[in-house]
N, CA, C and O of each residue as an XYZ file, in Angstrom:
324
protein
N     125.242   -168.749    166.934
C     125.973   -167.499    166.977
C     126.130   -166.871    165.600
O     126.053   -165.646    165.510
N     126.277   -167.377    164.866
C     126.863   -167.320    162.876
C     125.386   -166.110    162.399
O     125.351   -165.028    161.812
N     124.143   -167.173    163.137
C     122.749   -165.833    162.634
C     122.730   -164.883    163.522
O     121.903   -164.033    163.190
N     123.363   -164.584    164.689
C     123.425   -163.754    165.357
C     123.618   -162.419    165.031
O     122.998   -161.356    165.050
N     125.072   -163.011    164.624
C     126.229   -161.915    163.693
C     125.702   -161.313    162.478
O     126.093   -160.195    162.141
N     124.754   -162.029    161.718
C     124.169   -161.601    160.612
C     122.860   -160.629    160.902
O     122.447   -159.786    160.106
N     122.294   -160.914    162.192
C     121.309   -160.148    161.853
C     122.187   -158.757    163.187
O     121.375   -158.023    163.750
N     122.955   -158.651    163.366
C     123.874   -157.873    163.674
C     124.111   -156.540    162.860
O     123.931   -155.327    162.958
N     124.812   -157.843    161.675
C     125.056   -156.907    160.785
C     124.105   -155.836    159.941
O     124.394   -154.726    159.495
N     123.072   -156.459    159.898
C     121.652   -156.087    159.162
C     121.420   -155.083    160.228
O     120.551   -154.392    159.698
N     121.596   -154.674    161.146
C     120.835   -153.540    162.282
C     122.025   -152.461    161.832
O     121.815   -151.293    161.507
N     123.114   -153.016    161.880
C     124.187   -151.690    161.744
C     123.932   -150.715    160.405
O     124.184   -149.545    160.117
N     123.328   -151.786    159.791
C     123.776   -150.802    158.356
C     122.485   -149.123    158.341
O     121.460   -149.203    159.017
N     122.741   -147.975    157.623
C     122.217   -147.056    158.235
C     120.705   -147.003    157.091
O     120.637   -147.561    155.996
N     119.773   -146.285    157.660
C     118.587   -146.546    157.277
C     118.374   -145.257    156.294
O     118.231   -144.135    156.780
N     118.360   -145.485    154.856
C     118.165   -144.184    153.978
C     117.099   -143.668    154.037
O     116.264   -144.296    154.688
N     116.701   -142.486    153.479
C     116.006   -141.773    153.379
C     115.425   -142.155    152.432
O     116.001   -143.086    151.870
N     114.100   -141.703    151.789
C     114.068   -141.896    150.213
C     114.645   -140.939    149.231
O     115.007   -141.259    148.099
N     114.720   -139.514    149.837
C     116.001   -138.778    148.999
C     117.305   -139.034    148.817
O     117.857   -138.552    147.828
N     118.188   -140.008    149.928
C     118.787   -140.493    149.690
C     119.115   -141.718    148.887
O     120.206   -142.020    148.405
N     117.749   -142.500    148.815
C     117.741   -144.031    147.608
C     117.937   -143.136    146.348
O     118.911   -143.197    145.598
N     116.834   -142.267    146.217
C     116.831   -141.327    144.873
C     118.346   -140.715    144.688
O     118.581   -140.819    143.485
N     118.899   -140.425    145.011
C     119.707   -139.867    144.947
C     121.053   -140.996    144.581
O     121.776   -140.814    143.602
N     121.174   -141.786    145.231
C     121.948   -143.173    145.119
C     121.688   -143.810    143.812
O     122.539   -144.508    143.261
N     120.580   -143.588    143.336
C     120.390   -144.186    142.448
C     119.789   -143.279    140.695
O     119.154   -143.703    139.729
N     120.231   -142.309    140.933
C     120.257   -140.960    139.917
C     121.585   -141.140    138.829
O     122.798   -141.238    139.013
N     120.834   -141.134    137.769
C     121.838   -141.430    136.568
C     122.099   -140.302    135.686
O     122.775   -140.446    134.667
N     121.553   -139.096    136.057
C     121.915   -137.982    135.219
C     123.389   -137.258    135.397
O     124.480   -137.534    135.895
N     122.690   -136.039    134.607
C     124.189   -135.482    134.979
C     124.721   -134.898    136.171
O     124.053   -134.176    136.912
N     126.479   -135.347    136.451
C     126.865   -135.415    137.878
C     127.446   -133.259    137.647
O     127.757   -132.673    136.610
N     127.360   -132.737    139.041
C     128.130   -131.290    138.226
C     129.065   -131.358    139.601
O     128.737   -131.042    140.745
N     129.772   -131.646    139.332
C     131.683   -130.942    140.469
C     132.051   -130.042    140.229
O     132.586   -129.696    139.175
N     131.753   -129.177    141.590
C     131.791   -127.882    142.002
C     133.102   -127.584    142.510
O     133.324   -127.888    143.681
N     134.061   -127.009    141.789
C     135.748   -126.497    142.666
C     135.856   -125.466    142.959
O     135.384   -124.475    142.402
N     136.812   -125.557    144.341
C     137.001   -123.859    144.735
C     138.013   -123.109    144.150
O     138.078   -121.881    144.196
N     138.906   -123.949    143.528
C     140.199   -123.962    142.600
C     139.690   -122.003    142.513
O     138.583   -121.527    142.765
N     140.880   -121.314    142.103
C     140.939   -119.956    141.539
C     139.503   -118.670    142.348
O     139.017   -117.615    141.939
N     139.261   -119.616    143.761
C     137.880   -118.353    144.220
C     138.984   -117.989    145.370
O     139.445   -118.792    146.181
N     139.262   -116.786    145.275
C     139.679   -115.777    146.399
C     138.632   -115.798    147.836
O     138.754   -114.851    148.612
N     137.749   -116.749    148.116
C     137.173   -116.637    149.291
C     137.121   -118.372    149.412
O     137.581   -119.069    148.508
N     136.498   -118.962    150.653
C     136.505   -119.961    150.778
C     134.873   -119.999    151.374
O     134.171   -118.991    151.292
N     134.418   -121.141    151.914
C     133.308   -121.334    152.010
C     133.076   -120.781    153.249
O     132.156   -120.005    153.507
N     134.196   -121.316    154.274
C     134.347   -120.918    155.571
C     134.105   -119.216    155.792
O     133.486   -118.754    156.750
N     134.746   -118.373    154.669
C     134.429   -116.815    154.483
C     133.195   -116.476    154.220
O     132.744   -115.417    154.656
N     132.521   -117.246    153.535
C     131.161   -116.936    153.227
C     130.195   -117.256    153.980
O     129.083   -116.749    153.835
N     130.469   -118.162    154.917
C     129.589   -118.602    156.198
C     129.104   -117.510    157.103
O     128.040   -117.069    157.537
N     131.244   -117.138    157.235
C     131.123   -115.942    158.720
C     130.740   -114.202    157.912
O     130.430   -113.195    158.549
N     130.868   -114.289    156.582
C     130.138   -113.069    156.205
C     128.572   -112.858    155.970
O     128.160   -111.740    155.660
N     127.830   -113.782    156.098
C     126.923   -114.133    156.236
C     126.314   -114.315    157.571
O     125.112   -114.388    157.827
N     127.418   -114.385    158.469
C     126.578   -114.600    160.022
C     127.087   -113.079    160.369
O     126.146   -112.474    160.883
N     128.114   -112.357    160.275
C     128.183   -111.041    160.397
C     127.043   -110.323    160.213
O     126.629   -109.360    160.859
N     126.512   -110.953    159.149
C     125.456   -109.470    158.174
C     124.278   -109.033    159.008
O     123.569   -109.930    159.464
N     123.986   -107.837    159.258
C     122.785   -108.144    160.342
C     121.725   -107.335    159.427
O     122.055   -106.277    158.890
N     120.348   -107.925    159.269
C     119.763   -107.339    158.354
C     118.231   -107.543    159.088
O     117.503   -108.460    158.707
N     117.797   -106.586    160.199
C     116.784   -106.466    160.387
C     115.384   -105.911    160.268
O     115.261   -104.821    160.827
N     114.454   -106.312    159.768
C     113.220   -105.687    159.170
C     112.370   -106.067    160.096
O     112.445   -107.078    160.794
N     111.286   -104.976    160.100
C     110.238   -105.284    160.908
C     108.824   -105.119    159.761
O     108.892   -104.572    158.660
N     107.516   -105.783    160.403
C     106.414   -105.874    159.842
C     106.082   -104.236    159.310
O     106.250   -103.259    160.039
N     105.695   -104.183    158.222
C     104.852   -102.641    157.245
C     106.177   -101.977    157.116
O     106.060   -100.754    157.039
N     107.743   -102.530    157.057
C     108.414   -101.346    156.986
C     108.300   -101.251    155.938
O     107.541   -102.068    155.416
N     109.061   -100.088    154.924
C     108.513    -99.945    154.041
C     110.404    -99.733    152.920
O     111.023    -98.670    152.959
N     110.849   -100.814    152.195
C     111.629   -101.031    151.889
C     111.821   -100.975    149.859
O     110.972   -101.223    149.003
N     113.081   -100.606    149.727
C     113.005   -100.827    148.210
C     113.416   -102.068    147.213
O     114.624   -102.056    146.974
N     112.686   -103.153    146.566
C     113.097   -103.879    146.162
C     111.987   -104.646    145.284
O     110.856   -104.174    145.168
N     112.419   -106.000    144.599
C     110.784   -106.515    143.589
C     110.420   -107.269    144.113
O     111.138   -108.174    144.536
N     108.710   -107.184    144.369
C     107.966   -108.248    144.912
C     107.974   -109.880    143.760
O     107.702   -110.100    142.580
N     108.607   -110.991    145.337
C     108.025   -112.083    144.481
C     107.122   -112.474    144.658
O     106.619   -111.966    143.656
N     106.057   -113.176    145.232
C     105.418   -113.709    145.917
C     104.563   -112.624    146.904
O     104.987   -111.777    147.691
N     103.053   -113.043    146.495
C     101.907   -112.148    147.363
C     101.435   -113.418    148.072
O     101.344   -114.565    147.633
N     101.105   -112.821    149.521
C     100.782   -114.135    150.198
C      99.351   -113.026    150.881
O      98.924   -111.907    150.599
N      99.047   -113.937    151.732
C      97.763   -113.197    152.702
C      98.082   -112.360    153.877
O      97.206   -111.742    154.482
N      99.228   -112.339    154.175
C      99.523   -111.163    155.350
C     100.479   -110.563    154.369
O     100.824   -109.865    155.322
N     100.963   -110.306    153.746
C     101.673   -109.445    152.675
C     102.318   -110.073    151.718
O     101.867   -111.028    151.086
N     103.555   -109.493    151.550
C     104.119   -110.449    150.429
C     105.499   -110.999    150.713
O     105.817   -111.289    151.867
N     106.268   -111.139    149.769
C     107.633   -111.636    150.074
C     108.798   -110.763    148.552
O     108.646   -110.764    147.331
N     109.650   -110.272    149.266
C     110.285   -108.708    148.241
C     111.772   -109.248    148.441
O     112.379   -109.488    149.485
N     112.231   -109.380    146.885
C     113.778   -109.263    146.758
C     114.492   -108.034    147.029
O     114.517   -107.078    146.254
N     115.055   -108.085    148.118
C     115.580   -106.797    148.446
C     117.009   -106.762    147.729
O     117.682   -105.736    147.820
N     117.398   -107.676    147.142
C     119.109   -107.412    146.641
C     119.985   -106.818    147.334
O     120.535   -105.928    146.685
N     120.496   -106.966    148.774
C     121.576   -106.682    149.266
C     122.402   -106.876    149.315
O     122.753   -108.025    149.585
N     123.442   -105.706    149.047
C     124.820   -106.152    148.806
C     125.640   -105.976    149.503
O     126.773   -106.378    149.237
């Protein structure tokens, strides 16, 4: 019963990723991000973001800087605010 329990235990434990080993095991610098002093919360920025309705269709013809040229067109920072 005693190896039972052990290889028990060995199934429970959860199976990483390799971004997660990498990551577990990353010695640089750590950066902690606070919401301390932001007049919005994350939760606000979620639902202003699912509010936003911003629909484009193919050849419209919009103002903003191209990043990226691909083979069916390109891909354009539109900066909306």
């Amino acid at each position: 019963p005693a190896q039972t329990s052990t290889a028990l235990n060995v199934a429970a434990e959860p199976i990483m990723s390799r971004f997660d080993r990498l990551k577990k095991n990353y010695k640089g610098p750590q950066v902690v991000v606070s919401s301390e002093g932001l007049d919005f919360s994350y939760d606000d920025f979620a639902d202003a973001v699912a509010n936003t309705d911003y629909s484009f269709n193919r050849n419209d013809v919009v103002k903003g800087t191209v990043v990226q040229y691909e083979n069916g067109g390109c891909v354009v920072d539109l900066v909306c605010r």
